[in-house]
matplotlib code that plots the C-alpha trace (Angstrom):
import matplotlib.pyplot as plt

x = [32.1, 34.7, 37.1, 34.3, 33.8, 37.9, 37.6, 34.5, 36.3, 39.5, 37.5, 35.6, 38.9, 40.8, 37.7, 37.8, 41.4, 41.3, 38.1, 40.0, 43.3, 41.4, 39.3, 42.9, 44.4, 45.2, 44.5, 48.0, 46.9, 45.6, 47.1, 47.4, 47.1, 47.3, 44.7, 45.8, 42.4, 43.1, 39.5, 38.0, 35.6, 38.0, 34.8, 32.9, 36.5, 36.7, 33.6, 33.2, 37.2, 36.5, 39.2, 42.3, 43.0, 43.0, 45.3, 45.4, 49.6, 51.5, 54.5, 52.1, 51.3, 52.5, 51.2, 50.4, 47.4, 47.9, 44.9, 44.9, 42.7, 42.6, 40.1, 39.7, 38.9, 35.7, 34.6, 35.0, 37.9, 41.3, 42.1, 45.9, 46.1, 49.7, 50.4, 53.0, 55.0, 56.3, 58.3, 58.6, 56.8, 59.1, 59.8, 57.4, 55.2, 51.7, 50.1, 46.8, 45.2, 41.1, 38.8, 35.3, 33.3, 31.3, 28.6, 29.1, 26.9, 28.9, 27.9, 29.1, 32.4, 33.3, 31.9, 34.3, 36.8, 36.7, 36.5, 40.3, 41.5, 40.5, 42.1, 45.5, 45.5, 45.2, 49.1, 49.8, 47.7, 49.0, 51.5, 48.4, 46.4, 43.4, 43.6, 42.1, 38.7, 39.1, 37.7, 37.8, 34.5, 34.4, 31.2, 32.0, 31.0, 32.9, 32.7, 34.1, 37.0, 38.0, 37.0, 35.5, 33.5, 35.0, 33.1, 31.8, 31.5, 29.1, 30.7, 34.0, 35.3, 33.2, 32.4, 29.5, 28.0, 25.8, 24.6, 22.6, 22.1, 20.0, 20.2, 17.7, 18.6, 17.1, 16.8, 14.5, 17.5, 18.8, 18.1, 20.4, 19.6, 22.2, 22.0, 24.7, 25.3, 28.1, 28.9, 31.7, 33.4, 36.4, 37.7, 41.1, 43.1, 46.6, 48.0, 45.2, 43.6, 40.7, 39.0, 35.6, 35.0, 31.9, 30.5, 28.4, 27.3, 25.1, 24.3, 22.0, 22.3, 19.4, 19.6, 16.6, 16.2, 13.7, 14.1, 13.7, 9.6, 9.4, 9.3, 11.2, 13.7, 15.5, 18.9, 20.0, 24.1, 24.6, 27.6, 27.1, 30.3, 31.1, 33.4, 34.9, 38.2, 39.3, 42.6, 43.8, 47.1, 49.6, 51.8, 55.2, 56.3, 56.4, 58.2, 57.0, 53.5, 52.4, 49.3, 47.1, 44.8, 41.9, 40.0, 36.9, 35.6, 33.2, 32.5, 31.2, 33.6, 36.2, 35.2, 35.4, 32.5, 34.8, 38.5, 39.4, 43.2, 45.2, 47.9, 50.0, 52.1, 55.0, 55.3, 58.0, 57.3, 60.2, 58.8, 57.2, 53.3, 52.7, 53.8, 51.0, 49.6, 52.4, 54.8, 55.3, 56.8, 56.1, 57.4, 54.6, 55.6, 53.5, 52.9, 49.5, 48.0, 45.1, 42.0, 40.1, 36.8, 36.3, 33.0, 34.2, 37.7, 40.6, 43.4, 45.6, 42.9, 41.9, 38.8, 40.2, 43.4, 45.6, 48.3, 51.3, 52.1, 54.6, 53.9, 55.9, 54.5, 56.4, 53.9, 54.7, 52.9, 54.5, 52.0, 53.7, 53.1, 53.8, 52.0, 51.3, 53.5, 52.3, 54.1, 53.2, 54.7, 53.4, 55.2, 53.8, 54.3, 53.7, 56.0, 55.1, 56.4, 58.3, 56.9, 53.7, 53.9, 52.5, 54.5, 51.9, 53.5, 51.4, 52.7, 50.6, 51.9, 50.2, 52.4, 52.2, 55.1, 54.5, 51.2, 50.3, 51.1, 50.5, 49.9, 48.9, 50.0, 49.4, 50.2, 49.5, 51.1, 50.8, 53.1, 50.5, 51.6, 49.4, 45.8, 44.7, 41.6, 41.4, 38.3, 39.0, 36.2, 36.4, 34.4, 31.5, 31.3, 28.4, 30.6, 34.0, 32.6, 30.6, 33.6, 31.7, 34.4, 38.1, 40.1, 43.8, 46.2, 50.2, 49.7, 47.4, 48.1, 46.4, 47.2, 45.9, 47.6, 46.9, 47.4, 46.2, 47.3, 45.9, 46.3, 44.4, 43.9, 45.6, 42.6, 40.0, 38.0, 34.8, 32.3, 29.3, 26.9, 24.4, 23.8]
y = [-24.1, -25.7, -22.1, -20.1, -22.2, -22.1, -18.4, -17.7, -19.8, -18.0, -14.6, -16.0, -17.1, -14.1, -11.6, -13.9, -13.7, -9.8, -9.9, -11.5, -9.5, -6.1, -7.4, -8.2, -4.8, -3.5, -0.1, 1.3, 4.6, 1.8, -0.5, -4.2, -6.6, -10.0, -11.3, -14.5, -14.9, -18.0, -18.3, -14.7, -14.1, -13.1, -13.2, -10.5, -8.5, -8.3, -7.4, -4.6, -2.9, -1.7, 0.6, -1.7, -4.7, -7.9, -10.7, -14.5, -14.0, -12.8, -12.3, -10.1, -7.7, -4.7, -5.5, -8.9, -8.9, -11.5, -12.3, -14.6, -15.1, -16.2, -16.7, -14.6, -15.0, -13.7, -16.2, -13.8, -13.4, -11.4, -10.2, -9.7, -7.6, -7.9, -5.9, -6.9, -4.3, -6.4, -4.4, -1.0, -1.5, -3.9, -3.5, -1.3, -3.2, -2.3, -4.3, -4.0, -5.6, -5.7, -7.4, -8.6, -9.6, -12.9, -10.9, -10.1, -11.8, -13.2, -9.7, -7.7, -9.3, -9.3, -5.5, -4.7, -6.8, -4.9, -1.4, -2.2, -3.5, 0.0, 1.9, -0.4, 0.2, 3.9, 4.6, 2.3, 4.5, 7.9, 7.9, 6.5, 8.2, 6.8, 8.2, 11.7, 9.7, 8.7, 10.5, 9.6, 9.8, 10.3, 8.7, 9.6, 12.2, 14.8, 13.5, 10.1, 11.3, 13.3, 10.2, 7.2, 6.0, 3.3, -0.2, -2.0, -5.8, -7.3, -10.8, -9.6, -11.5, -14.8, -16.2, -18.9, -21.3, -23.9, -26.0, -29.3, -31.1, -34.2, -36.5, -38.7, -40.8, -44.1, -46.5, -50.0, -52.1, -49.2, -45.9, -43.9, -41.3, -39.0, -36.6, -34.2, -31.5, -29.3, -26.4, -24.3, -21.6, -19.6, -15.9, -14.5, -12.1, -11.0, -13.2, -15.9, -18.3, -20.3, -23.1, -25.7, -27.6, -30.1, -32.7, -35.9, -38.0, -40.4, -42.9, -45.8, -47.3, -49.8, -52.8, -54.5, -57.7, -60.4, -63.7, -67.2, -66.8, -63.5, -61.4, -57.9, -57.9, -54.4, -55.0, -51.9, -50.9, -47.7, -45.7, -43.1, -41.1, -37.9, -35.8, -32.7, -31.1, -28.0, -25.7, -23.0, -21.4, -18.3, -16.2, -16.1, -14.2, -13.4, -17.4, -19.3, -20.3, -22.7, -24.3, -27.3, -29.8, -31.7, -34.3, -36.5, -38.8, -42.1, -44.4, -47.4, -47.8, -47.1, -49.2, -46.4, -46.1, -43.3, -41.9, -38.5, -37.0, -33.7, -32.7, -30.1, -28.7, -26.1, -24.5, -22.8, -21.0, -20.5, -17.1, -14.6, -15.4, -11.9, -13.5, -16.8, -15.9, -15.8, -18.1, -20.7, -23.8, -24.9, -27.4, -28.6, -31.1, -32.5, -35.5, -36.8, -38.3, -40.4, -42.4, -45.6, -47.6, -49.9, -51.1, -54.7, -55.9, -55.4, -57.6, -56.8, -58.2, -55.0, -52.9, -50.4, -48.2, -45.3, -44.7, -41.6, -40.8, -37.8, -36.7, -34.0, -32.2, -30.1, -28.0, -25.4, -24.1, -21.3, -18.9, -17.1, -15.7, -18.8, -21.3, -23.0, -25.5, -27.7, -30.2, -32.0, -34.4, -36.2, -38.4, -39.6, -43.1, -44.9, -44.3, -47.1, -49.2, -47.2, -49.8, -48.6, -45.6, -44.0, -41.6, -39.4, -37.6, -34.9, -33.0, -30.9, -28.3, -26.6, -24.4, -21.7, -23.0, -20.1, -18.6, -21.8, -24.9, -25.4, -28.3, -29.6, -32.9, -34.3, -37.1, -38.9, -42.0, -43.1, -45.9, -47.5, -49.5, -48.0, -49.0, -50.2, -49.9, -51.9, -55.0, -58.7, -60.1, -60.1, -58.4, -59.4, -59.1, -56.7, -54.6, -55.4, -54.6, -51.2, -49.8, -49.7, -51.3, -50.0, -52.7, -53.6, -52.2, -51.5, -48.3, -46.1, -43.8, -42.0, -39.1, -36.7, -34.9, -33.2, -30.5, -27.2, -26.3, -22.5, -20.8, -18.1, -14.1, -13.1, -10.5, -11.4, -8.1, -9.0, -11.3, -13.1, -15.4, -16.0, -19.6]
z = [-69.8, -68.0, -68.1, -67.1, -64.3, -63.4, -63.8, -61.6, -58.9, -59.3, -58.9, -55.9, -54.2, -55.0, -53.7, -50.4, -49.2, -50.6, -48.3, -45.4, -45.6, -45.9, -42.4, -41.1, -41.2, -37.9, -36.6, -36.2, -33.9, -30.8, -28.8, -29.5, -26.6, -25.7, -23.2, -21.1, -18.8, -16.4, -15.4, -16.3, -19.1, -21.6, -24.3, -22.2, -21.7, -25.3, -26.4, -23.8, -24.3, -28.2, -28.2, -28.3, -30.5, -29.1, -30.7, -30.5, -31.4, -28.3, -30.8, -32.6, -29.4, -27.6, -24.4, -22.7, -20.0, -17.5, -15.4, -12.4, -9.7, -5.7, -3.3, -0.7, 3.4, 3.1, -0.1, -2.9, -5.4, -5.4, -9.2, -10.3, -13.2, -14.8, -17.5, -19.7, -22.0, -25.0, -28.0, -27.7, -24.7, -22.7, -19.4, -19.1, -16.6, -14.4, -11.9, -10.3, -7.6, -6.9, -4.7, -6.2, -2.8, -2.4, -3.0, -6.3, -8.8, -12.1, -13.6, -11.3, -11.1, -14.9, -14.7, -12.0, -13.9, -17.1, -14.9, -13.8, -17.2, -18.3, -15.9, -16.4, -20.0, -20.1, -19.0, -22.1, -24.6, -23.3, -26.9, -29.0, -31.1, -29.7, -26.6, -27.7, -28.0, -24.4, -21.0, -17.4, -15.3, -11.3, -10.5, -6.7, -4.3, -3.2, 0.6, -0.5, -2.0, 0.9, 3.8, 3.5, 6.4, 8.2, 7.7, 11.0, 10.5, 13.1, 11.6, 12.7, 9.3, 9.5, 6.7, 6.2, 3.7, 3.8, 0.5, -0.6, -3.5, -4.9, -8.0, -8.7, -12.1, -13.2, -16.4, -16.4, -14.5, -12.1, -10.5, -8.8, -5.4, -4.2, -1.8, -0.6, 2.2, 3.3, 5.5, 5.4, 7.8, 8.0, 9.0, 7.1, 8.7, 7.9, 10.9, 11.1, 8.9, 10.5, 8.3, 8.9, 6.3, 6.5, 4.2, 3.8, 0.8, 0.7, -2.7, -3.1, -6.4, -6.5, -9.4, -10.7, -12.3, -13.1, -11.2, -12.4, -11.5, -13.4, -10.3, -10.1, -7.3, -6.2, -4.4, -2.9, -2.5, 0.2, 0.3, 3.0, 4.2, 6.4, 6.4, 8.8, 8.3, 10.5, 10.3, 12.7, 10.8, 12.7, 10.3, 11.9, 8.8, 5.2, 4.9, 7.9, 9.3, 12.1, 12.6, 13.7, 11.1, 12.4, 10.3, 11.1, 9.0, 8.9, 5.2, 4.8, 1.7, 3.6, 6.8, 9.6, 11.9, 13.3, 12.6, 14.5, 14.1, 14.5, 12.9, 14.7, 11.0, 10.1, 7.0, 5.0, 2.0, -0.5, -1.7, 0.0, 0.6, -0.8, -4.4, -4.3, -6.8, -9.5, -7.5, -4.8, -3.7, 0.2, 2.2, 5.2, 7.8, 10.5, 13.0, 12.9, 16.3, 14.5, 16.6, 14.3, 14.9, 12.3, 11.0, 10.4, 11.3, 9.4, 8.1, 10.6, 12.8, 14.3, 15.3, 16.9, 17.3, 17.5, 15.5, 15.0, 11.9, 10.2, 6.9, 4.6, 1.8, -0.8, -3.3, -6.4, -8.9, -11.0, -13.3, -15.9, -19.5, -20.8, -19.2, -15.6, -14.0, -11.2, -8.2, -5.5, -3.3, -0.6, 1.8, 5.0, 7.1, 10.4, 13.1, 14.5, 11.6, 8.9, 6.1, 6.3, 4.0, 1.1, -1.4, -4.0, -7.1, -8.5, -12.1, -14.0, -16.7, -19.5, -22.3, -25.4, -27.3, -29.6, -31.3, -33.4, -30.6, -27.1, -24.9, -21.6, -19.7, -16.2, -14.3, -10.6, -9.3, -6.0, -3.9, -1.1, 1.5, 4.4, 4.0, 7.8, 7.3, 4.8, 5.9, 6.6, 5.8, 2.0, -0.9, -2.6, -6.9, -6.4, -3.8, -5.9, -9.4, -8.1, -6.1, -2.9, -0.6, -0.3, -1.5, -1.2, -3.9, -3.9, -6.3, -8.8, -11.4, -13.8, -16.7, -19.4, -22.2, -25.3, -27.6, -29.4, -32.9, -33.6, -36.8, -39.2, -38.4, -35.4, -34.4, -31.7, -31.2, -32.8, -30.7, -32.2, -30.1, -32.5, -33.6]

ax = plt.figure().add_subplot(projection="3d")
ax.plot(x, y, z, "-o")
ax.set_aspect("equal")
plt.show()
């Protein structure tokens, strides 16, 4: 009994990987691509391109398809499309550049997504034998081939939203109310960048509890804060831009009633602007004029003042086919006393080692020595336990890591969302 059993598991294995390696053969008269999708649907891509074959291996590929993505003036998304020639392919690369409007609903943009892939990968099938199944539509009319109407924008490139949100959460001993609002302008132009950003929060977390008569008391903590933040940026060049910051800002955990500044800021940028979205490191560096009112006094015995102070920033982020790497430094102090400063390190990186491991780490460590605001009159535990007041530190930190190990059939084409 026992052999039978050993040979009927021996035939079940053997049909199996037979069954897998005959499901693994690749169709040699297509084109196999790798898709590297950072933030597209690259599950909808894949099941809608059925005539090349998609592989989790980039060693395993003839073409890599980069895909990464930027917003836009007017709220919507700027697509770059590199393609990528690997093997018999190599240096033979495409890019392609498309704009999917605010308008566009999450359909639309994947469908206009998957429109350009197309088109990109066509020049790459011209010596396949796949490509005498393959026909090009015009869906066009004749008059917009030959002219196309030019657009009048009564918004002369204004863009607007406004948004709100509630949350309302709540257990036996607490309940939770949130409510949030925020407006946002700005107009892009090749030469000007204008920016209003506007936002407030408010939470009342609200603890119950018996006391010693059997009574229910609520005790109510209120964090309310507002925020506006407005930017006015001239291109001098493809390297160098000048502009103005303006930030306002009231929190009760913070302690400001009130705090106003500007922030008159150059900027130099490494590489061209033109190349953002693959490449950049920046170096920013401005002198901030800054106005206080301070809900209670602070430790320095203040409840008012203005104060100059310079800050530098220096900013990269590289995206390539083998990962993303990104930097950011932050150094900015009082110049009215140089000790009052605060330094923030910023590193993030993700990597594909190879087609089996990759991994992703990042870090933040910040050295504080500039907290004004910071209130004299001392913390209660309900306000020190729940975070509702600033308090006084000499740093923070915080970091992630961790790692993907990916092995099996290299083929992605099919997509199944049952179950």
């Amino acid at each position: 009994m026992f052999k039978k059993i050993g040979l009927f598991a021996s035939f079940f294995v053997f049909s199996f990987l037979l069954s897998n390696t005959s499901n693994a053969q690749i169709n040699n008269s297509t084109l196999t691509v790798f898709l590297d999708c950072r933030g597209c649907d690259g599950q909808y891509v894949r099941s809608e391109i059925n005539f090349v074959n998609f592989v989790i291996d980039q060693s395993a590929a003839e073409l890599q398809l980069l895909v990464t993505m930027q917003r836009t003036g007017g709220g919507g998304w700027q697509f770059t499309l590199d393609f990528i020639g690997l093997g018999e392919y190599e240096s033979k690369d495409n890019k392609i550049l498309f704009i999917s409007p605010q308008s566009d609903t999450d359909e639309l943009m994947r469908n206009r997504l998957v429109k350009y892939i197309k088109l990109g990968l066509i020049n790459y099938l011209a010596e396949k034998d796949i490509i005498t199944e393959l026909e090009v539509n015009y869906t066009g009319t004749e008059e917009e081939s030959i002219a196309q109407e030019e657009t009048k924008d009564p918004w002369n490139g204004w863009n607007f939203e406004l948004g709100a949100s509630a949350n309302i959460s709540g257990q036996e001993s607490r309940e939770n109310y949130r409510l949030n609002g925020n407006f946002r302008a700005q107009r892009t132009t090749e030469n000007w960048k204008v920016r209003i950003n506007y936002w407030q929060n408010y939470d009342n977390r609200i603890e119950i509890r018996e006391d010693s008569s059997g009574n229910k008391k609520r005790d109510s903590f209120v964090n309310e804060a507002q925020n506006v933040f407005a930017l006015v940026a001239r291109s001098l060049s493809d390297n160098w831009t000048v502009g103005s910051y303006f930030r306002g800002q009231s929190s009760t955990r913070d302690n400001y009633d009130l705090r106003v500044a500007a922030t008159p800021s150059i900027e130099y940028s490494l590489f061209p602007y033109s190349e953002f979205n693959r490449r950049q490191v920046v170096f920013r560096y401005g002198v901030l004029g800054e106005q206080s009112f301070y809900t209670d006094t602070t430790v320095f015995g203040k409840t008012e003042e203005f104060r100059f102070r310079q800050e530098l920033t220096i900013e990269s982020e590289f995206t390539q086919p083998w990962g993303e790497i990104d930097g950011r430094i932050e150094i900015r102090n009082y110049l009215h006393d140089f000790s009052l400063r605060r330094i923030n390190f910023n590193l993030g990186m993700s990597m594909r080692l190879n087609r089996t491991f990759s991994f992703f780490v990042s870090g933040r460590y910040s050295v504080i020595n500039d907290q004004l605001n910071i209130s004299g009159q001392g913390l209660s535990e309900a306000q020190r336990l729940l975070n509702l007041r600033a308090q006084q530190t000499s740093y923070n930190f915080g970091a992630s890591f961790g790692f993907e190990i990916n092995f099996g059939s290299v083929y992605s084409n099919v997509v199944n969302s049952r179950l």
